[in-house]
C-alpha positions as CSV (number, residue, x, y, z in Angstrom):
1,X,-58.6,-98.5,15.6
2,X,-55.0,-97.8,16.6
3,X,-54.3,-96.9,13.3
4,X,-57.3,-94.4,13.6
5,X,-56.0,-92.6,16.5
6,X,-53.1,-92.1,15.5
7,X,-54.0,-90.1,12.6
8,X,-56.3,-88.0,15.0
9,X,-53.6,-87.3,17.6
10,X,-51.4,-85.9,15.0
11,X,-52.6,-82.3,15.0
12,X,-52.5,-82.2,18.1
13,X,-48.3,-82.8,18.0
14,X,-48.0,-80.3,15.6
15,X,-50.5,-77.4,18.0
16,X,-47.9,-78.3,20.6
17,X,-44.8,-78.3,18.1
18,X,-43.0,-74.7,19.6
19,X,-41.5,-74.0,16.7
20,X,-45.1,-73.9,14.6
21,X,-46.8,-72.0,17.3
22,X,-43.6,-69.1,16.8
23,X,-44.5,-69.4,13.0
24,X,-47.7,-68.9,13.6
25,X,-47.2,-65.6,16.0
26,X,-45.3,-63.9,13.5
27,X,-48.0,-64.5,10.6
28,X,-50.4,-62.9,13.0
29,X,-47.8,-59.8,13.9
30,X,-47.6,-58.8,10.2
31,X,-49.7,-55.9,9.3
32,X,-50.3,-54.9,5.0
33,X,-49.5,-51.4,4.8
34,X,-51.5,-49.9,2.0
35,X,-49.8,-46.8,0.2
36,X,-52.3,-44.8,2.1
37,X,-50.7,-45.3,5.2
38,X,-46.8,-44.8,3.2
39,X,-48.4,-40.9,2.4
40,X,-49.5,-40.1,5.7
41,X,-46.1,-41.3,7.0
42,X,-43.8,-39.1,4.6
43,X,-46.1,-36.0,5.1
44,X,-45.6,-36.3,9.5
45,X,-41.8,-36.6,8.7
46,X,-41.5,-33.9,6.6
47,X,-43.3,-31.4,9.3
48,X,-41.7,-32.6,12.3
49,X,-38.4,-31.3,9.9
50,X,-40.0,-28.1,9.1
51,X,-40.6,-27.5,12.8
52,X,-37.3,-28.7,14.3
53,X,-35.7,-26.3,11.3
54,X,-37.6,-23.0,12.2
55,X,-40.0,-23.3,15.4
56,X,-37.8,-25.0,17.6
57,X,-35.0,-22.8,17.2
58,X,-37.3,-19.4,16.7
59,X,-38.4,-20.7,20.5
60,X,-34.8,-21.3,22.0
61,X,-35.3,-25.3,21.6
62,X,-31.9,-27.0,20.1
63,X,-32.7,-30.2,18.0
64,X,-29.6,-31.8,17.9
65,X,-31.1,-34.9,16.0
66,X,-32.0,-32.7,13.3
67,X,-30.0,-31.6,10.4
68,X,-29.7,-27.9,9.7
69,X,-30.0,-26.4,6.0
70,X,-29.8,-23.3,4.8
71,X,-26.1,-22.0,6.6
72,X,-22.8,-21.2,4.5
73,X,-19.7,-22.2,5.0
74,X,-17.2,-19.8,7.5
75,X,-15.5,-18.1,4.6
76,X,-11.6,-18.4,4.8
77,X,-9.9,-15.2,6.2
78,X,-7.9,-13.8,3.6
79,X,-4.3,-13.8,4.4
80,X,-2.7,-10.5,3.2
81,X,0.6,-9.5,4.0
82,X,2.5,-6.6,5.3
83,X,4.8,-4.4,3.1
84,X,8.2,-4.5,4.0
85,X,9.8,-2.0,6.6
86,X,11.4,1.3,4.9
87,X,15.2,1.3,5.1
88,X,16.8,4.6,3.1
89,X,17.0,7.8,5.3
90,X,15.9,10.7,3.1
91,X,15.9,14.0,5.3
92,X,15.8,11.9,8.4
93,X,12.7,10.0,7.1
94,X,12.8,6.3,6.6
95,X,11.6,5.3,2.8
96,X,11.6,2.5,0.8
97,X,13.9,2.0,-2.4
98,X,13.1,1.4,-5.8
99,X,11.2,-1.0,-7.4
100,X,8.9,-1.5,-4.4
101,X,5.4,-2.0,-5.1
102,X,3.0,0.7,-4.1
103,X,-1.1,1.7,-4.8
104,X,-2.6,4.7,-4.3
105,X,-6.5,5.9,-4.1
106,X,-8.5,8.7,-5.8
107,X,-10.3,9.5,-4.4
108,X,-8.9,8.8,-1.3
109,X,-11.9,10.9,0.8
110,X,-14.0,8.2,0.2
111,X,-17.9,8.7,0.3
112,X,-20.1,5.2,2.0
113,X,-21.0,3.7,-1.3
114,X,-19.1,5.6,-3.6
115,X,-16.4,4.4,-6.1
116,X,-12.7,3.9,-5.3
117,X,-10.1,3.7,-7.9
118,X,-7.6,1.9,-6.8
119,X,-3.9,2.9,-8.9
120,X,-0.8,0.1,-8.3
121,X,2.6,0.4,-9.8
122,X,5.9,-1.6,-9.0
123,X,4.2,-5.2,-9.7
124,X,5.7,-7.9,-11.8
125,X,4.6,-7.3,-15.6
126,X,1.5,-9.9,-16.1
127,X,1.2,-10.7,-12.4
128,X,-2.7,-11.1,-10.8
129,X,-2.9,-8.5,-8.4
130,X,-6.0,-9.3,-5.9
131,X,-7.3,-6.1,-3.9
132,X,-8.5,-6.5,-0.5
133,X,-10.8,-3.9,1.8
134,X,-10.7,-4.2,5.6
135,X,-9.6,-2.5,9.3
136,X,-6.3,-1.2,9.7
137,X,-3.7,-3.6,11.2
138,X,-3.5,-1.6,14.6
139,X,-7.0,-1.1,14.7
140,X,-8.2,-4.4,13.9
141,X,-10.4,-5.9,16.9
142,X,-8.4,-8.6,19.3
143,X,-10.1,-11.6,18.9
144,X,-11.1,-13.0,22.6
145,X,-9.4,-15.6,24.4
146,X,-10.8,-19.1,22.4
147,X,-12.9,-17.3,20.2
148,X,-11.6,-16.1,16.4
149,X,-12.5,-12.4,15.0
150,X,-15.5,-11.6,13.6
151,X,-15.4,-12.2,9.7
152,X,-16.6,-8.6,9.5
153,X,-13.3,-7.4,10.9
154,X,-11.5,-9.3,8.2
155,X,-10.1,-7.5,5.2
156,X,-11.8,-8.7,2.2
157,X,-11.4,-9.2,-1.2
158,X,-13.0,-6.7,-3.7
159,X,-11.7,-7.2,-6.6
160,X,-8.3,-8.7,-9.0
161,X,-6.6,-6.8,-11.5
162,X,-3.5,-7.9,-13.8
163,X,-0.5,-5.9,-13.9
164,X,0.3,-4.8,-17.3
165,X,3.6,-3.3,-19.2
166,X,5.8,-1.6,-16.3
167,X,3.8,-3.6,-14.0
168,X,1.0,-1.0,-13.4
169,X,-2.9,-1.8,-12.9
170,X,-5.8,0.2,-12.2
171,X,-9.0,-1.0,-10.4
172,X,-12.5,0.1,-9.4
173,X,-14.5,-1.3,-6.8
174,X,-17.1,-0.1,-4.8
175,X,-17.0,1.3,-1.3
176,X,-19.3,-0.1,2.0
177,X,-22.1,1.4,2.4
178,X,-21.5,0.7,6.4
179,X,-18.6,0.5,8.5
180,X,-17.2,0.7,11.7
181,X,-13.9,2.8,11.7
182,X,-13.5,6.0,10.2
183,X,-10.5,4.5,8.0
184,X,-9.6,1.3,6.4
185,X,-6.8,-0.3,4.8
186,X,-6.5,-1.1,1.1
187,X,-4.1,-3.8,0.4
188,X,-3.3,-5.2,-2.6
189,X,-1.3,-8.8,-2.9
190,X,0.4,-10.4,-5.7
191,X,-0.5,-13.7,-6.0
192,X,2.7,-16.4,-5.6
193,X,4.6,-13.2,-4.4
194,X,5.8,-10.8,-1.9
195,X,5.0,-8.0,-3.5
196,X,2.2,-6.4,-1.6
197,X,1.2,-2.6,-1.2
198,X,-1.1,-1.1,1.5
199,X,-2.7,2.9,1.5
200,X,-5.2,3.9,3.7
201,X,-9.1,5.5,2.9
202,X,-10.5,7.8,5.1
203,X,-14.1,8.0,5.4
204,X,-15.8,11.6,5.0
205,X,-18.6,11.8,7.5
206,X,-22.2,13.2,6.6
207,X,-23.7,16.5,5.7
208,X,-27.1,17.9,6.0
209,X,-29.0,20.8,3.4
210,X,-29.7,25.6,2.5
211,X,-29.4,27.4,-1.0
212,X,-26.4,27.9,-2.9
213,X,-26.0,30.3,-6.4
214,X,-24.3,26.8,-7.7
215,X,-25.1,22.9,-7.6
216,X,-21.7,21.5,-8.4
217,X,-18.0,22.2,-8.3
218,X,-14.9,21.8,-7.0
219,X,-12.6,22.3,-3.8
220,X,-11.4,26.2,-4.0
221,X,-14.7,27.1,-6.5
222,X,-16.4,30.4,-4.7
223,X,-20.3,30.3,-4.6
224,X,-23.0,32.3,-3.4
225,X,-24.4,31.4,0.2
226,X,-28.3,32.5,0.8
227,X,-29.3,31.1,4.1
228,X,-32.3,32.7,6.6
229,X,-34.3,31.8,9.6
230,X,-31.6,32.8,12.2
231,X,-31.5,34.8,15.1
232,X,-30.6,38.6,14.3
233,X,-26.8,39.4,14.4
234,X,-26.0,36.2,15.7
235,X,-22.9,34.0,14.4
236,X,-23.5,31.2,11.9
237,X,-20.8,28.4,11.4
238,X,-20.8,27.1,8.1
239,X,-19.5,23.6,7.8
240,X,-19.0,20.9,4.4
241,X,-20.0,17.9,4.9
242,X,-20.3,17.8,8.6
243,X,-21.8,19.7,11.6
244,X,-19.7,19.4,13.9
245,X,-15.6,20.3,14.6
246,X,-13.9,23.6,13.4
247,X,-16.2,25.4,11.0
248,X,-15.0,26.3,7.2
249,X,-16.3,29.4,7.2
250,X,-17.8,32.0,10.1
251,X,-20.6,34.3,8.8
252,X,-22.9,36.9,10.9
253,X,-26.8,37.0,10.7
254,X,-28.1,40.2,9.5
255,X,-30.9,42.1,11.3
256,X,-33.4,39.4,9.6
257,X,-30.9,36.9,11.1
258,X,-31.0,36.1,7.4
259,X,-27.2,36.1,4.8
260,X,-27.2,37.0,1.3
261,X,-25.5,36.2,-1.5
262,X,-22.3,35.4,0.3
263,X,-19.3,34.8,-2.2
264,X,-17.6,31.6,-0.4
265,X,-15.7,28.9,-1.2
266,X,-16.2,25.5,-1.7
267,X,-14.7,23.4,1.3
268,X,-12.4,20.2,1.4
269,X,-15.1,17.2,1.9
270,X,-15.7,13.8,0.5
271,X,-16.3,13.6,-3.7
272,X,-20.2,13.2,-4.7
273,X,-23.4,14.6,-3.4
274,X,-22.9,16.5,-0.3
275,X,-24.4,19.4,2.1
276,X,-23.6,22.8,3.2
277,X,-24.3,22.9,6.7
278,X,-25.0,26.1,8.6
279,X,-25.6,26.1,12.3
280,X,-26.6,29.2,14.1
281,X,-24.2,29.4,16.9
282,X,-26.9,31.3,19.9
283,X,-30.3,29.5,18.2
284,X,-29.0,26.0,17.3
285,X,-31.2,26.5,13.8
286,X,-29.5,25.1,11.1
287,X,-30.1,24.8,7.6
288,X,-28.6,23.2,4.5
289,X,-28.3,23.0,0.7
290,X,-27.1,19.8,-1.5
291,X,-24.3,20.1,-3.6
292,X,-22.6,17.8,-6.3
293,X,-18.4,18.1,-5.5
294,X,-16.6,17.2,-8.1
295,X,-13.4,15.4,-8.1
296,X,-9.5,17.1,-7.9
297,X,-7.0,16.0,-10.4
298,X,-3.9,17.2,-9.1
299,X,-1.0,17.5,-11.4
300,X,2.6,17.5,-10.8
301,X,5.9,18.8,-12.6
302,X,9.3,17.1,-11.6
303,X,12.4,19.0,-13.0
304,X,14.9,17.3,-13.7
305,X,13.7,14.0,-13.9
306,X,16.9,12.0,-14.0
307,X,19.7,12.8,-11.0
308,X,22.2,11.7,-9.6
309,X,23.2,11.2,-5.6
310,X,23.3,14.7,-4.0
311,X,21.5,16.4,-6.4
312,X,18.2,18.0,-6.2
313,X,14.8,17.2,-7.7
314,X,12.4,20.1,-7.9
315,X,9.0,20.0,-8.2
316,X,5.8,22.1,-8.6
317,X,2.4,21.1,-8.0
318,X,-1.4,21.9,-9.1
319,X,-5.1,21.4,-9.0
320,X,-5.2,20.5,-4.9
321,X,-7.2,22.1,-2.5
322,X,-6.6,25.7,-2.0
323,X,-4.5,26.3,1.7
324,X,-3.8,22.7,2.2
325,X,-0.9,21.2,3.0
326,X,0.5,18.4,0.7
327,X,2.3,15.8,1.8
328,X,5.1,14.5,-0.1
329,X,6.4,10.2,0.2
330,X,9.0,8.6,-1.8
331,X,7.8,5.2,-3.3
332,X,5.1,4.8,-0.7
333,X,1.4,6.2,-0.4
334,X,1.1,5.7,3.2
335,X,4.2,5.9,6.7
336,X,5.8,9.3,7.6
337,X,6.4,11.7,4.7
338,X,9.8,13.1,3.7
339,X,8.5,16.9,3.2
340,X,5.1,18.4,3.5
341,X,4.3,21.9,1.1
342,X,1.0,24.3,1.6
343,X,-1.0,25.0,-1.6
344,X,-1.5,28.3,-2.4
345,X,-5.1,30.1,-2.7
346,X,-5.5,28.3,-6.5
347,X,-4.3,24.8,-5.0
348,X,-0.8,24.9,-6.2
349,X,2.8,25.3,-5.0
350,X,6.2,25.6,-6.3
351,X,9.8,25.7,-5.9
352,X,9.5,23.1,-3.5
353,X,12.6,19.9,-4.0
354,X,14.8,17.4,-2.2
355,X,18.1,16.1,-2.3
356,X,18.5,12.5,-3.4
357,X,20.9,10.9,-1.0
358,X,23.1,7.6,-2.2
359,X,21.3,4.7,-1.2
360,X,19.2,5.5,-3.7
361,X,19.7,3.9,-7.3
362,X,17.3,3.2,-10.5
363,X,14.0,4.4,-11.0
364,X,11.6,6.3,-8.2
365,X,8.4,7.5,-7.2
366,X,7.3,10.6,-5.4
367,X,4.0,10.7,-4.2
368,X,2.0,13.5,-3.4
369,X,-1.3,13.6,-1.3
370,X,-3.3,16.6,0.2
371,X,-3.3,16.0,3.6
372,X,-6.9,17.6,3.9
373,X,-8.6,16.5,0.6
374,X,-6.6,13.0,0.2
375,X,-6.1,14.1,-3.8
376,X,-3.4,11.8,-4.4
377,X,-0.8,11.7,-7.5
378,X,2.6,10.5,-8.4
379,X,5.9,11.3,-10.8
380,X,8.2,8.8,-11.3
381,X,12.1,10.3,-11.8
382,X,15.4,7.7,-12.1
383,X,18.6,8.2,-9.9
384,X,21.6,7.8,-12.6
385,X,24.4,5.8,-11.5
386,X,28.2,8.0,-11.1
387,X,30.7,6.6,-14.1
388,X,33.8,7.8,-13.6
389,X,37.0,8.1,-15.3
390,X,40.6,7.3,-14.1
391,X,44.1,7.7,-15.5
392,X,47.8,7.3,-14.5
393,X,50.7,9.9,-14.7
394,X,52.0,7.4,-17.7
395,X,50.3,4.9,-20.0
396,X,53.3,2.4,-18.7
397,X,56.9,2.3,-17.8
398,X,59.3,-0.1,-16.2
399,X,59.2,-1.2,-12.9
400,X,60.2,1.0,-10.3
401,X,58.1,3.4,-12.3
402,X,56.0,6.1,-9.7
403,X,52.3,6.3,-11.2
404,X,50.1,9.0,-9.5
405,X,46.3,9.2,-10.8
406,X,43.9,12.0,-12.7
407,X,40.0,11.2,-11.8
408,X,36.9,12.8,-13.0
409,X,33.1,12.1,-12.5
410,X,33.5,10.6,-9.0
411,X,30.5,11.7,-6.6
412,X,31.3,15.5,-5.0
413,X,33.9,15.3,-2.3
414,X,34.3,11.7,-2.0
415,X,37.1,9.4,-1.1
416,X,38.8,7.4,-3.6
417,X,40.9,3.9,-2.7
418,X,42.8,2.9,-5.4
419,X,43.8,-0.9,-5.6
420,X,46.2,-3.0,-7.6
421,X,45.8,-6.0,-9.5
422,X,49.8,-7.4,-10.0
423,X,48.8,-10.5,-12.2
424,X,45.5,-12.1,-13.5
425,X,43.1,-13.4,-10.8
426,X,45.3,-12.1,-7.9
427,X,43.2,-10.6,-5.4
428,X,43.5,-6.7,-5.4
429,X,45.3,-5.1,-2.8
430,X,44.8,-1.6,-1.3
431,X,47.3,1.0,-2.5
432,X,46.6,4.3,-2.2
433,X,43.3,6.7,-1.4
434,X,42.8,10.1,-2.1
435,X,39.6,12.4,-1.8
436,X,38.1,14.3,-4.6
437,X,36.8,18.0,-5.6
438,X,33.4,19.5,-5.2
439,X,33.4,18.8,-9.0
440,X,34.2,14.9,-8.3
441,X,37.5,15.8,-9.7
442,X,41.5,14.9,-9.0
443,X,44.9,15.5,-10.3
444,X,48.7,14.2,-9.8
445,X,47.0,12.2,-6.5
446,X,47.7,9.6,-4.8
447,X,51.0,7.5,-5.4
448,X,52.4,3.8,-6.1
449,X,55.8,2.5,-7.2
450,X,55.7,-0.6,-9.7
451,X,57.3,-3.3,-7.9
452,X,60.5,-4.9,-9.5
453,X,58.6,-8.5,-10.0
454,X,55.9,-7.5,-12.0
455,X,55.5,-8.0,-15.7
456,X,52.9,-7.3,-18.7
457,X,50.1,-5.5,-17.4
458,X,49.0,-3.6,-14.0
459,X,45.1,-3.0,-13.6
460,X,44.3,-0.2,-11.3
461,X,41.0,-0.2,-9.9
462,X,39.5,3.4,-8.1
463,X,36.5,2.8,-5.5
464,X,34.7,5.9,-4.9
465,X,33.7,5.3,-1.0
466,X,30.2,7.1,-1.9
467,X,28.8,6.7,-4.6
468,X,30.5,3.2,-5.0
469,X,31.6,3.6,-8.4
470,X,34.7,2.1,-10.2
471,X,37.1,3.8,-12.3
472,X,39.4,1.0,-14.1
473,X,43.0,2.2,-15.5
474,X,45.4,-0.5,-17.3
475,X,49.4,0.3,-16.7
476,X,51.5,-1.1,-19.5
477,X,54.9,-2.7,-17.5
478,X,57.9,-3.1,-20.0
479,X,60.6,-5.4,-19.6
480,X,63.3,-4.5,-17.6
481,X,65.5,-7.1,-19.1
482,X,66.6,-8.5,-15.9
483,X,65.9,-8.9,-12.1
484,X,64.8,-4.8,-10.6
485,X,66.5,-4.4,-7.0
486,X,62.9,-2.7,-5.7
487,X,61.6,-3.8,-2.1
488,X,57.5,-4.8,-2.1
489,X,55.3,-2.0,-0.9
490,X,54.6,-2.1,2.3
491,X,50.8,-3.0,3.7
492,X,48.9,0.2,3.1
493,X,46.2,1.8,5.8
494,X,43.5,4.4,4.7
495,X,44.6,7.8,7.0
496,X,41.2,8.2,8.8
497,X,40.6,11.7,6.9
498,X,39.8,9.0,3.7
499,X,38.0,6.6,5.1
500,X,34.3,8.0,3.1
């Protein structure tokens, strides 16, 4: 019987065993999921995502839990970088020397959505050249305090070109269709280089429509204006491509308030399709006709086109717009130009020039750009170095000897300081100076004695203060055959008449 109870009273142990009734808890806690209930799941995740991507935010409400899709990464603003400052004064102008980089735009009118061509010259031969499009660096927007510019105030890059033989490229890239600023900056950067050019494009603004004998041409090209539907006898301003401003032409309504067949000339406005705008100037009517303008290609003649300092370049120009003036840079497209010339009724000009001053050396450009049309074009010309020749009274002598010197080629009127190299590697010393002709040219000047301690040779070197050309001259010394009794030349100092 013990044994019997024992047996019976086991269960209940193991009811009141804590650790079986936990076991137990669990086994009831544990729910099957069937794939049923796996589907229903996904699908509720997948729209509360769908609504915290596009109705939440549509309604104002942030989800910061929620991961948003669809955004781009903040493109990097390109880093372009500024030419460097002019330096040579040409008629009072500040330009850059040679062999600095420069582009230049045709046309440089530009139309909203038109085509640029974008010319470069002065790059390193085989070098990538990348093109960038944005505000001008003095009109660019400020960014505000803890904020960073828009990226649509950036420039930006619109194409790369590689420089070819001499280091020129040409690219075409199209222009915005919308901006904000009536002119932007072009820029184009050498990559792993300073070499960078800038040149600005000015935006034409728009035109309206009226009926014209002609549907395309040029700048300067006359056509036949019929316009009507004006007040009698009143005054009709006749603008291109625009409405507003100074008119390009002033016409008078007849009795009909009505103009016909007017000869008149095709006006200065942005390259492509176009209006001719007339506005009535009592009745406010206005009325326009479409036309096609077709690009300038302006031409230049450079005579001669190798110089040295102080001489002049000439030049003669055509195929601009007719009246404007053109303004003329050296080795830059863009900055203050040197000389400005006015085109004649055809577009041209001539017998126009400048004088190349002596910072100057190697090869140049001048460019030319009509200051109403923004034609643009450039001639390239070289600036020769001066060579001179030098020679003494005497091919050599003995010591004690008086040499005086004969010089040719030096630049016109400049001074010359001779110095004297006594023996090899000695440092030369200043002896004599003199100042030449109009002609560069000088005879029997100057004058040095040939100390008593010098032997072999005496190298005579003449400095021209200008142009900064040497004239070398070797002086044979003979043997005297014993010590010469002749003092050392005193220290010598340039008069101040000599000095350039």
């Amino acid at each position: 019987m013990q044994t019997l109870k024992r047996r019976r009273a086991a269960p209940a142990t193991a009811r009141t065993n804590p650790a079986n009734r936990r076991k137990k808890s669990l086994r009831r806690r544990k729910i099957k999921i069937s794939p049923r209930r796996l589907l229903l799941a996904a699908a509720a995740a997948f729209l509360l995502l769908m609504v915290g991507r596009s109705v939440l935010p549509a309604m104002g409400i942030e989800a910061p839990g929620l991961p948003k899709f669809g955004s781009e990464p903040t493109p990097e603003t390109p880093q372009t970088k500024a030419p460097p400052p002019p330096t040579i004064d040409l008629n009072g102008v500040l330009v850059h020397g040679g062999d600095t980089p420069m582009i230049t735009l045709n046309p440089g009118l530009v139309r909203l959505g038109g085509t640029v061509t974008v010319s470069g010259n002065g790059f390193d031969q085989g070098s990538m050249v990348d093109v960038y499009l944005g505000p001008q660096a003095d009109a660019a927007p400020k960014p505000k305090k803890g904020k960073a510019t828009a990226a649509a105030d950036q420039p930006k890059q619109v194409g790369t070109a590689k420089a070819g033989k001499y280091g020129v490229f040409t690219l075409n890239f199209p222009f915005p269709n919308k901006m904000t600023t009536p002119v932007l900056e072009v820029t184009a950067q050498a990559r792993g280089s300073d070499k960078v050019a800038k040149a600005d494009a000015a935006v034409a603004q728009g035109a309206g429509q009226a009926t014209l004998s002609a549907v395309v041409g040029k700048p300067g090209d006359t056509i036949n204006l019929t316009a009507k539907g004006f007040s009698p006898g009143e005054q009709l301003n006749v603008f291109w491509g625009r409405i507003n401003g100074t008119p390009n032409l002033t016409l008078t309504a007849d009795e009909d308030g009505a103009v016909g067949k007017t000869p008149i000339k095709v006006g200065v406005t942005a390259v492509g399709q176009t209006s001719l705008v007339v506005v009535g100037k009592t009745s406010g009517a206005a009325a326009s006709a479409p036309f096609q303008v077709l690009r300038l290609y302006p031409s230049i003649k450079l005579a001669p086109y190798a110089v040295k300092a102080t001489q002049k370049i000439s030049f003669s120009g055509s195929g601009f717009a007719p009246g404007e003036r053109v303004l003329v840079r050296l080795n830059s497209a863009g900055g203050q130009p040197v000389m400005a010339v006015e085109t004649d009724g055809a577009g041209g000009f001539k017998g126009a020039g400048l004088v190349m001053p002596y910072a100057l050396k190697g090869s140049q450009s001048l460019v030319f750009i009509g200051e109403q049309s923004r034609a643009a074009v450039s001639s390239g010309f070289t600036i020769l170095p001066f060579t001179p020749q030098a020679r003494t009274n005497a091919y050599g002598g003995l010591p004690g000897t008086m040499v005086n010197f004969y010089a040719t080629q030096f630049a016109p009127n400049e001074a010359v300081h001779v110095y004297v190299r006594t023996a090899k590697g000695a440092k030369p010393q200043l002896v004599s100076a003199f100042r030449v002709d109009q002609k560069g040219t000088a005879r029997a000047v100057g004058q040095y004695t040939i100390p008593g301690n010098t032997e072999d040779t005496v190298v005579f070197e003449l400095h021209g203060q200008r142009s900064d050309a040497v004239a070398k001259v070797n002086f044979k010394v003979d043997k005297s055959g014993g010590p010469v009794d002749i003092p050392a030349p005193k220290p010598y100092t340039v008069p101040k008449g000599l000095e350039n």
